[in-house]
N, C-alpha and C positions, 0 to 999 in steps of 0.2 A: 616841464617834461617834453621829451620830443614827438613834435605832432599828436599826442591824443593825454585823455585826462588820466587813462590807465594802461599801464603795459598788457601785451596779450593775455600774459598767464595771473594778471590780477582781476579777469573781469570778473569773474565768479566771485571774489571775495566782497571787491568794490560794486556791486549789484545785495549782497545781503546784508552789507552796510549801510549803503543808502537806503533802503527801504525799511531799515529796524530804525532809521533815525531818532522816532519818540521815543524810542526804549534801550538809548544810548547809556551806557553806565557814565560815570564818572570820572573815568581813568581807562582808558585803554594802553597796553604793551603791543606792540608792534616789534617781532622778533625773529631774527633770522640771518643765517649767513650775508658775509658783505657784498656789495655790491647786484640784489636784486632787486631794487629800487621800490625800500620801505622809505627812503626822505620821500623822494618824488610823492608818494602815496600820499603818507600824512600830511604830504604841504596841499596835494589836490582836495584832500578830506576836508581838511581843515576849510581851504577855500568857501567849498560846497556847503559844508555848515554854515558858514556867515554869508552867502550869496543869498542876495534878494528876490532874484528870478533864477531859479534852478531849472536845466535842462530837464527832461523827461526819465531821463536818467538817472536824476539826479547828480548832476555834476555843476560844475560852477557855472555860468554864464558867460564869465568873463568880461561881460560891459556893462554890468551895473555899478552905482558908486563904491558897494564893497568892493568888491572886484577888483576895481583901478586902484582904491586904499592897497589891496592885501599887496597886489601887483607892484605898487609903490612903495613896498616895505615900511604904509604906514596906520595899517590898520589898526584902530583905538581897541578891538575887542580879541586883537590876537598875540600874543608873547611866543618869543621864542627864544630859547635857551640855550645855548652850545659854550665849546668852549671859547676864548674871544683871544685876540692880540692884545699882549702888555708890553708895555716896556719896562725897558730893565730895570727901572727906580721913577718911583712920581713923578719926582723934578730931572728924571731922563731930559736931554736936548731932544728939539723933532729929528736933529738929522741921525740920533743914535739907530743904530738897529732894533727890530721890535722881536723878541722870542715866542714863540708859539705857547702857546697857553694849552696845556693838557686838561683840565679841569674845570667843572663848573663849580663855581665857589661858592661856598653858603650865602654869602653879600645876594649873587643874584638870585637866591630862592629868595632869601627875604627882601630882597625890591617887588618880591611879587604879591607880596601883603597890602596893597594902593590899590593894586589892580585888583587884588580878589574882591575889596570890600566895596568898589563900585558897580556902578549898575552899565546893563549893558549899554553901548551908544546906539541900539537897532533893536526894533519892537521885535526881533527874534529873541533877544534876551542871553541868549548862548556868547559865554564865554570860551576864548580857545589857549592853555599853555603848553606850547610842541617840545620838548626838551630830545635833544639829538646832540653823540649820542647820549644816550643815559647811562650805560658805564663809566663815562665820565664825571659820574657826578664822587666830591669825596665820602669822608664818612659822615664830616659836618653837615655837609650840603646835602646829602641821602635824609640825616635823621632830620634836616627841616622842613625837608618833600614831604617826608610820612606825615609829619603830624596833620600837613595841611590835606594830605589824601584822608588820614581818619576823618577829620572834619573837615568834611568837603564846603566849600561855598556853592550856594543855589547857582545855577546856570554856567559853572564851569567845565568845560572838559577837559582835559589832562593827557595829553599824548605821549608816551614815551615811542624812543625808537632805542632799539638795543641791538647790537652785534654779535654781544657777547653776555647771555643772560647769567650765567654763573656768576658775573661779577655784581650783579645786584643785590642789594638787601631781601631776604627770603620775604622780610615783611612788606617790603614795597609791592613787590612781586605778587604776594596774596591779599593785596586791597587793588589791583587792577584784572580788566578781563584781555588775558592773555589771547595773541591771534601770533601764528605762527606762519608767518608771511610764504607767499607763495612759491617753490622754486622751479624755474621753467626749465621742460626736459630741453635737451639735445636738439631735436627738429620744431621746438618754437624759436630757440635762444636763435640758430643758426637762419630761420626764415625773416626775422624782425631784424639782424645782423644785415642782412643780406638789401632787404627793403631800404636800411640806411645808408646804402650806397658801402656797406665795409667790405676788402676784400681780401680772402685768405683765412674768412672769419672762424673755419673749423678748426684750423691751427691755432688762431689767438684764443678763440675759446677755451683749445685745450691747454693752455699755456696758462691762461688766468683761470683754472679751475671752473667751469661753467659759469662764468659770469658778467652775461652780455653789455650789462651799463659800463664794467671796468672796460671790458675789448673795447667800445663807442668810446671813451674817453680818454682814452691811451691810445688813440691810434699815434699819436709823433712820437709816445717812448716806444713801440712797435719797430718805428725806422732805427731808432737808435739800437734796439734789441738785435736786427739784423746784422748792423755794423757789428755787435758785441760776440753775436754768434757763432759770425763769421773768422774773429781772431778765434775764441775759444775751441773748434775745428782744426786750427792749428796744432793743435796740442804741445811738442815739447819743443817746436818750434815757432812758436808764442813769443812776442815781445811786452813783458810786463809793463816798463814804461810806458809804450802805450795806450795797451787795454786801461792801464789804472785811472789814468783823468774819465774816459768815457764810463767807468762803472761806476765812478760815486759821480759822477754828473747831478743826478736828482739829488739822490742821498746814500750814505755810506751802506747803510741796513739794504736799502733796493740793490745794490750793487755786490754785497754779499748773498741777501735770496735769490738771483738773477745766476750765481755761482751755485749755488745750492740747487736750484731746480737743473742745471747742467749734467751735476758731479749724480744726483739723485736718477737720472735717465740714462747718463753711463752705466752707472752701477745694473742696473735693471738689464739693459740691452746686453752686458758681460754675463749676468746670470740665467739669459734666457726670457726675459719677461718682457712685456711688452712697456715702451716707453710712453712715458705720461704728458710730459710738456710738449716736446719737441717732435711733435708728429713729421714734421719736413726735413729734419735733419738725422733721418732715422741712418742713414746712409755714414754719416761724418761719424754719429757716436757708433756705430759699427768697428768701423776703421779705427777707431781709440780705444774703444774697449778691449780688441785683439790684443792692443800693447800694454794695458792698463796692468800695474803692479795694485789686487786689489785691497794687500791690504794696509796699503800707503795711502791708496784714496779711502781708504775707511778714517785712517789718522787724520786727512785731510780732511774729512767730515766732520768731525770732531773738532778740531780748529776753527773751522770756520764757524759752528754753535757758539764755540767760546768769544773769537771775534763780532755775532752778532750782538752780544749783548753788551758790547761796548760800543758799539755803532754810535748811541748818541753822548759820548764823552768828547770833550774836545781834545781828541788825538793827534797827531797828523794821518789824516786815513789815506791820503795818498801812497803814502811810504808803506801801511801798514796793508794795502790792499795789493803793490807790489810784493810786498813779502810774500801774499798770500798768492799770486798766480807766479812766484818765482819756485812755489812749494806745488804749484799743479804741471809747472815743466817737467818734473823731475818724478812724477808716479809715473812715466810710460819707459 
């Protein structure tokens, strides 16, 4: 985490945590919109539970041997679970490409059957399995969660962190105790922004939907969002060739939401309403909106949904993200 054990708007929570520590359940869910820094927490928690010498606080120490373990990503009494990098076949070559792995697969729930049935390596006794996120987890890998959450093993905790709790199993969901992670208003988000040296933060805030971790860690697609801005302004005098390489730069999906939160602040500043994302370019979508045919860019909105959902096919999305702003010249 950056410079402290908790973010501003988690101290309240991380204060009646640490201190119910003996009357910890089992299984804790840790839930709430992305990016207000429920990992950071549970990796701190977690810490803090296996530290040997806990601050006054109750937070980690940071220099005792657990400490340096967990720090060394080698601690014996802590699992953590996510989804992992596979390659594309077993006997893949190393130099092949590795695909992003969506899922947590049942294999590693049950690798974690070794781990439950030992004892702990520290006379604290507490064991810790952090799984992030937990939507990730499939149907197999959920129903081998549960059984191990109905029968818990003595001295284990069970962290989930979840984004999206709807996608959970009801029954997961009702054998943990639910906390519904903190969300920091407006004038914390933008004061702790501010402290990290970010600048321009009330506009990136409002860009990434209040959510200060994302602004801090996106500030270089930020530079690049300006360059991208700054074509889109153009409006029908826009050169798709070139907007296109810089809009899937990252990935195709970011370069069509990045279109979508655009066309979604036009539409808004033409009907009178106040715009959402682009607080600074309140001026440019003014000037577009006058021209804007709108129910061409409604079509176009519509497009572009359809296009998101093929984001991850292998298309050629160059060609097909060109089509798509050769279809945004032609609404003014």
């Amino acid at each position: 985490m950056i410079g402290a054990n908790t973010y501003p708007w988690q101290t309240q929570l991380w204060e009646r945590l640490a201190h119910g520590e003996q009357r910890l359940p089992h299984a804790i869910l840790l839930h709430g919109r992305a990016g207000i820094g429920k990992y950071d927490f549970a990796r701190n928690f977690s810490q803090a539970l296996l530290c040997l010498n806990k601050t006054p606080n109750g937070s980690a120490c940071k220099i005792c041997s657990s400490c340096h373990w967990f720090n060394d990503e080698s601690h014996p009494d802590f699992r953590l679970l996510s989804p992992e990098q596979e390659a594309e076949s077993d006997d893949a070559a190393p130099s092949k490409k590795t695909k992003k792995k969506t899922q947590i697969s049942v294999t590693q729930i049950r690798d974690l059957s070794d781990f439950l049935s030992l004892s702990s390596h520290q006379s604290s006794g507490v064991r810790i399995v952090l799984i992030h996120p937990a939507e990730t987890l499939n149907t197999a890998s959920a129903n081998a969660l549960l059984k191990m959450l109905e029968e818990p093993a003595p001295g284990v905790v069970f962290i989930l962190v979840a984004h999206q709790l709807q996608r959970l199993l009801p029954t997961i969901i009702s054998r943990c105790q639910k906390i519904n992670m903190p969300v920091p208003n407006e004038s914390q988000a933008l004061l702790w922004l501010e402290e990290q040296g970010v600048k321009n933060a009330k506009q990136q805030l409002a860009y990434l939907e209040g959510s200060p971790i994302k602004v801090f860690s996106e500030q270089i697609q930020f530079d690049q969002l300006s360059e991208i801005w700054r074509h889109l302004a153009l409006g029908p005098k826009l050169e798709p060739y070139i907007l296109a390489p810089l809009l899937i730069a990252n990935s195709a999906e970011t370069g069509i939401i990045t279109i979508q939160k655009w066309i979604y602040d036009m539409v808004a500043v033409k009907l009178g309403q106040q715009a959402r994302y682009h607080l600074q370019h309140i001026g440019a979508l003014q000037a577009l909106a006058d021209k804007v045919n709108l129910s061409r860019l409604f079509d176009m909105h519509k497009k572009m949904n359809e296009l998101r959902k093929l984001a991850s096919h292998p298309l050629n999305h160059e060609l097909q993200m060109e089509g798509l702003l050769l279809d945004y010249t032609k609404i003014f």
